[in-house]
C-alpha positions in Angstrom: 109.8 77.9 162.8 111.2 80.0 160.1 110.2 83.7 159.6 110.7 85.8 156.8 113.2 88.4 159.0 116.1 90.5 158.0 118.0 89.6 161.0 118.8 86.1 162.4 118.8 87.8 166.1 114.7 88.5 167.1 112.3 87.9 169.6 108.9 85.6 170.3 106.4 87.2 171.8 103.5 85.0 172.8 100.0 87.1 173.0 98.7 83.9 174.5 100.6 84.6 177.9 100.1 87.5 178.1 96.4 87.0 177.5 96.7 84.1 180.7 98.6 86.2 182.9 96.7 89.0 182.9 93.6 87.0 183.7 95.4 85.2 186.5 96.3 88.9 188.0 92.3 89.1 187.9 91.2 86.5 189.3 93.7 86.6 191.8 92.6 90.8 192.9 88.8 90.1 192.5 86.7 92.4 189.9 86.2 95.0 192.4 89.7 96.1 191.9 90.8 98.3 188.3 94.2 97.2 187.3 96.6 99.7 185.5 98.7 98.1 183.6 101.8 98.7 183.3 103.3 98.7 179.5 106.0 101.4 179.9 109.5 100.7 178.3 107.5 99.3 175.2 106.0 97.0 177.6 109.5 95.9 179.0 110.7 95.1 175.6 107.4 93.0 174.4 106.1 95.9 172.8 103.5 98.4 173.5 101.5 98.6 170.8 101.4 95.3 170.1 100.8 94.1 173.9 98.2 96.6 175.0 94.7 95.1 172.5 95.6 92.0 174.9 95.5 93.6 178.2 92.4 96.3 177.1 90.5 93.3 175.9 91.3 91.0 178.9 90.5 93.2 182.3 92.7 96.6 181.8 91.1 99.5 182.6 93.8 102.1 182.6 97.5 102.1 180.3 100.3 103.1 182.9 103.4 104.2 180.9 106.6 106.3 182.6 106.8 109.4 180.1 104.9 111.5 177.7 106.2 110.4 174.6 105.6 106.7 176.0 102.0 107.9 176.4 101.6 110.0 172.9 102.5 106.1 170.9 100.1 104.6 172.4 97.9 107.5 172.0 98.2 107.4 168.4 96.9 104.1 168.3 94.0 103.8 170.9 92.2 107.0 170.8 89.8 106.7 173.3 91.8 104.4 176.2 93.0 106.1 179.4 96.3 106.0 179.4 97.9 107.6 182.6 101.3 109.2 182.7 102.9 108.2 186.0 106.3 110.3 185.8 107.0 113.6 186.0 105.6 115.8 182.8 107.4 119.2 183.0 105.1 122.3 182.2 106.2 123.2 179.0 104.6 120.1 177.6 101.6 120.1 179.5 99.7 121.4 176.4 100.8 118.5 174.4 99.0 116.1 176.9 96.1 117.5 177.6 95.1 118.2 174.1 95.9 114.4 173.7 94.0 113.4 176.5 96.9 111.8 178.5 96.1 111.4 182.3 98.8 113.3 183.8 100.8 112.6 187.5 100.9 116.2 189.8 102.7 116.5 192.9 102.2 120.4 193.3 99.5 122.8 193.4 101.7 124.9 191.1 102.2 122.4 188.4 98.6 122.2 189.0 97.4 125.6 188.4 99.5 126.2 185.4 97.7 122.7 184.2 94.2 123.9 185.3 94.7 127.4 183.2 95.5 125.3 180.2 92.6 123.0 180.3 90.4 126.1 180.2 92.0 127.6 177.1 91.8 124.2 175.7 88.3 123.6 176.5 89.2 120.6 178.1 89.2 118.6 181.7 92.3 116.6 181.9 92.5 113.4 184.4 95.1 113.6 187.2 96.4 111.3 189.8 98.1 112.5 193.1 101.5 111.2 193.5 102.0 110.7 197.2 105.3 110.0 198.8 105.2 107.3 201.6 108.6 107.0 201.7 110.1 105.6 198.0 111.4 109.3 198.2 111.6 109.5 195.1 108.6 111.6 193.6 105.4 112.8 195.2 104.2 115.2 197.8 105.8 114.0 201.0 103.4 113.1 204.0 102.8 116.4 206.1 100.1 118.2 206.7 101.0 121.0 204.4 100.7 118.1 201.8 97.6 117.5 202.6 96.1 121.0 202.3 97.4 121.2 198.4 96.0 118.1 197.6 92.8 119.3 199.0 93.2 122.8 197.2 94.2 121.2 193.7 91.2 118.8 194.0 89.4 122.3 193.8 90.2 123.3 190.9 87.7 123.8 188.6 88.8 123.0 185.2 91.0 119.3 186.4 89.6 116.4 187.6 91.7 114.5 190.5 90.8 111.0 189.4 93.2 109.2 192.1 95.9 109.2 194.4 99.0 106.8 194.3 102.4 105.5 196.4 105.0 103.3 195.8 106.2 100.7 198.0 110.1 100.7 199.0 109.6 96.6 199.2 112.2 96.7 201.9 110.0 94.4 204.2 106.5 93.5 205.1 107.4 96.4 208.8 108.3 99.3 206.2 105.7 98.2 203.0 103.2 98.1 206.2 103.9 101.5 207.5 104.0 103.4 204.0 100.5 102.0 203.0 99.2 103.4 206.4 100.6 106.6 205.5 98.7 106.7 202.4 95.3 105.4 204.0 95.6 108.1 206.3 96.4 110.8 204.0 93.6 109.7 202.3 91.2 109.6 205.1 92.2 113.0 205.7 91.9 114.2 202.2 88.7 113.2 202.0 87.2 114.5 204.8 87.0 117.9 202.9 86.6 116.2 199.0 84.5 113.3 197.2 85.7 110.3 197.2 88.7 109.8 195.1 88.0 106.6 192.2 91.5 105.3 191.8 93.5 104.9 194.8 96.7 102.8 194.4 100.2 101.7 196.0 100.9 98.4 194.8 103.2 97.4 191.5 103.6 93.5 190.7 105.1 92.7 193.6 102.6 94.7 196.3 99.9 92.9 194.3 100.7 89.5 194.7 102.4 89.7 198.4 99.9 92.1 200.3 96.1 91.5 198.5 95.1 93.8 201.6 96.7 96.5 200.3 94.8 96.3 196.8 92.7 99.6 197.4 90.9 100.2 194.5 93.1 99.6 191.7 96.9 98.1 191.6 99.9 98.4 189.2 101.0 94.8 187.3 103.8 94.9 185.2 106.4 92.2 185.3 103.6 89.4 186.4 102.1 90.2 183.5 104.6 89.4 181.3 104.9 86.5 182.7 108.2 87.2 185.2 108.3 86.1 188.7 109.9 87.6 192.1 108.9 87.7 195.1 105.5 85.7 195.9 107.2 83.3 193.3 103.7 80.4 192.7 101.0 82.6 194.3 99.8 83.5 190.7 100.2 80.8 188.5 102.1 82.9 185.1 103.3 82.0 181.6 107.2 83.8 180.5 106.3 85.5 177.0 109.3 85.9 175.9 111.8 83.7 173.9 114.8 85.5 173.2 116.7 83.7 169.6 119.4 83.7 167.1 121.7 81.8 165.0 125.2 80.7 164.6 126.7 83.1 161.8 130.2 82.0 161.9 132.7 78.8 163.1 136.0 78.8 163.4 138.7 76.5 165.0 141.5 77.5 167.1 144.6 76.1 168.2 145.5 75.9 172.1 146.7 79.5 172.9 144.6 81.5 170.4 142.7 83.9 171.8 139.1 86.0 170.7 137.8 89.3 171.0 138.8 92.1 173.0 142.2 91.7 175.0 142.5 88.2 174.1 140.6 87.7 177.6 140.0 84.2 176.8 142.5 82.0 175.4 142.0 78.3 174.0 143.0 75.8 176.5 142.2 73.0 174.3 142.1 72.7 170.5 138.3 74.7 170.5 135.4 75.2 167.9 134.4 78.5 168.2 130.8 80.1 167.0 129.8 83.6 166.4 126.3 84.9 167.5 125.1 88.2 165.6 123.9 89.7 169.6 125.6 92.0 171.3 125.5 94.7 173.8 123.6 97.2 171.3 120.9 94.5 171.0 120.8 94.7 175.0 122.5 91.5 176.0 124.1 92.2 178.9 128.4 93.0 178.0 128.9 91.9 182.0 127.8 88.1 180.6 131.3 88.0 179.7 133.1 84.7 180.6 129.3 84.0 182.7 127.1 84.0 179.7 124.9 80.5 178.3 123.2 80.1 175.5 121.1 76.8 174.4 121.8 74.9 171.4 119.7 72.0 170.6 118.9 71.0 174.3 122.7 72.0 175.8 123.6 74.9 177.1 127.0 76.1 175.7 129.1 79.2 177.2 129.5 82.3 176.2 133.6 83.2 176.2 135.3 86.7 175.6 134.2 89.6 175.8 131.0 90.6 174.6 131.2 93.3 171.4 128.4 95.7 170.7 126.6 93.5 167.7 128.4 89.9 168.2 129.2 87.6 171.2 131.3 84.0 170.7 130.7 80.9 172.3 132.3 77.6 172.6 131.2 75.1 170.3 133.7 72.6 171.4 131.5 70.2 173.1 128.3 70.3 170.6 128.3 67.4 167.9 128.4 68.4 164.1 127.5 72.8 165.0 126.6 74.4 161.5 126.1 77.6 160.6 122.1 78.7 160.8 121.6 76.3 164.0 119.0 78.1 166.5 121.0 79.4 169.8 118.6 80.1 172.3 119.4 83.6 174.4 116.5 82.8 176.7 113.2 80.9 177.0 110.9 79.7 179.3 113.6 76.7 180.6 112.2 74.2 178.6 114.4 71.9 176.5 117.5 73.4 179.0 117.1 77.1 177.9 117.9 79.6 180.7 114.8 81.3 182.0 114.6 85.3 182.5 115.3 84.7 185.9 118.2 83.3 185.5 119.8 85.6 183.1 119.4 88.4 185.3 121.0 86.4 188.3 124.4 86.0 185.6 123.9 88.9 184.9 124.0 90.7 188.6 120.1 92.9 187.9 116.5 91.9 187.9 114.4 90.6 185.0 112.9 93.9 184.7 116.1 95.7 183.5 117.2 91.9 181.3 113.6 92.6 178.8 113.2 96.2 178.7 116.8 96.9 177.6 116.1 94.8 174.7 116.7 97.2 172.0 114.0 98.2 168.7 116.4 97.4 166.7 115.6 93.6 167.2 112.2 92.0 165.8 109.2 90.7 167.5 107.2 88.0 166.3 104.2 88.0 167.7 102.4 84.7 168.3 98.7 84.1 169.0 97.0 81.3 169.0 100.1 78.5 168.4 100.9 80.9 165.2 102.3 83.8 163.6 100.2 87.0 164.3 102.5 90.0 163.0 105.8 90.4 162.6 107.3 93.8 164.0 110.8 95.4 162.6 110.8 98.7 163.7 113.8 99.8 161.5 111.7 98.5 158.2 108.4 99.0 159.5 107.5 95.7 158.9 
């Protein structure tokens, strides 16, 4: 299908899978469990603004994003969603938040106070989550008693409302996950012993979800499953890939055995070769560590990608594929079908996960957005389109 783009390098984004996956994630947690979903990093590359109508209209009861700026776009669209803030905000732009109504993550009764003063100037009651440390170590009150007793005096506070408490798991193995989400239960036993019951109480991201349902609580974390990418607990959820990764041969030349391309000359012709330019490169987040290990897909065979990869372009070897032209389809990644690599196995080339092979996409390339087995809007965040 041809859209009207100014590049030849863009994304598909189907709304359809998205739609199904977050309905499977659903189904599979039962509807006495809130999902948070998880559309931080532009919704690992699909897009936030464009993927969060789908989730809100299909079973998403709170919008999880990283930072505050992540939170403030979306904020500008939906005004009256909660969207929750799960990094670290620092206190000089606490204002900013809570006069946009951004659920905020604390992990100290100072942060707190400072945050509690503010919402009374501001006439306002701003939603916070406790962020607990089980043992990620990486942010959150750590689990000692001392931790408990803030928690307990920020609840307190008059002028903030402590809406839930949340842990990460480490995911180093079903010993570890199982210890870290007794150390929340307990902490949470203990907190409320003294306080209300807290509504949202939460330790498990994609993975937690689909591998320990008993650790649901009241609310869990999707993010990759619902785009459609699958780890750990790989079938459990039955999910649809949204993302088709395209662009098209921009250049052919023919090279005589010896001739090199690119930087260094690191590959050399071994073999009188037919060689294609691809207008992606490392700037566009394709991975420069594909070099010499990077596939592409043209017309149902998968053709390598040789020398090294430049910031805007990438070459591949033509040699093999009958009568190339300039303006045929090269397929970056799919879903596997017709012999297109999957997410999955990009990231494997590439030595990361699939998380870090979709988010790094960069908004310099377009989305097309499909719904409903056609074009829905076309996004080009340098025109505007």
């Amino acid at each position: 299908m041809e859209y009207k783009l100014l590049r030849d390098t863009f994304v598909e984004v189907n709304l359809d899978n998205i739609k199904y996956n977050i309905i499977q994630v659903k189904n599979f947690i039962g509807h006495n469990v809130a999902i948070a979903a998880v559309i931080k990093a532009n919704a690992y590359g699909h897009g936030a603004i464009q993927i969060a109508p789908v989730l809100i209209e299909n079973g998403a009861d709170i919008l999880a994003v990283a930072t505050l700026s992540e939170g403030l776009e979306l904020r500008n669209e939906f005004n009256d969603y909660e969207i929750l803030i799960m990094g670290y905000t620092p206190d000089s732009y606490l204002e900013i938040a809570v006069s946009k109504n951004l659920t905020l993550t604390i992990f100290s009764l100072k942060q707190a106070k400072i945050l509690n003063k503010l919402a009374k100037k501001l006439n306002k009651k701003p939603g916070i989550h406790i962020k607990y440390n089980t043992g990620f170590n990486r942010l959150g009150y750590k689990d000692l008693p001392e931790s408990i007793n803030e928690i307990i005096a920020i609840i307190n506070l008059k002028n903030i409302e402590v809406e839930g408490i949340f842990s990460h798991l480490a995911l180093k193995n079903n010993v570890e996950d199982k210890i870290q989400y007794k150390r929340l239960v307990n902490a949470i036993a203990k907190i409320e012993k003294h306080t209300t019951p807290l509504k949202y109480k939460h330790i498990c991201d994609s993975i937690g979800t689909v591998l320990h349902p008993e650790y649901h609580l009241t609310m869990v974390r999707p993010g990759a499953i619902l785009y459609g990418l699958e780890s750990e607990g790989k079938g459990i959820i039955d999910l649809k890939q949204a993302m088709v990764f395209k662009t098209k041969i921009s250049h052919i030349t023919k090279l005589e055995v010896g001739e090199g391309i690119s930087y260094g000359y690191r590959w050399t012709a071994e073999r009188k070769s037919k060689i294609g330019t691809i207008p992606v490169g490392y700037a566009d987040g394709y991975p420069r560590n594909l070099y010499q290990k990077g596939i592409v897909t043209i017309n149902g065979k998968r053709v390598p990608v040789i020398g090294v990869i430049c910031m805007d372009q990438c070459m591949i070897d033509l040699t093999d594929v009958t009568n190339p032209k300039v303006g045929d389809e090269v397929i970056i990644f799919a879903d596997g079908a017709n012999n297109t690599l999957t997410v999955n196995e990009i990231s494997i080339l590439a030595g990361t996960n699939k998380n870090e092979i979709v988010s790094r996409i960069a908004r310099r390339i377009p989305r097309v957005y499909i719904k409903d087995k056609k074009v829905f809007k076309i996004c080009d965040y340098l025109t505007k389109k």
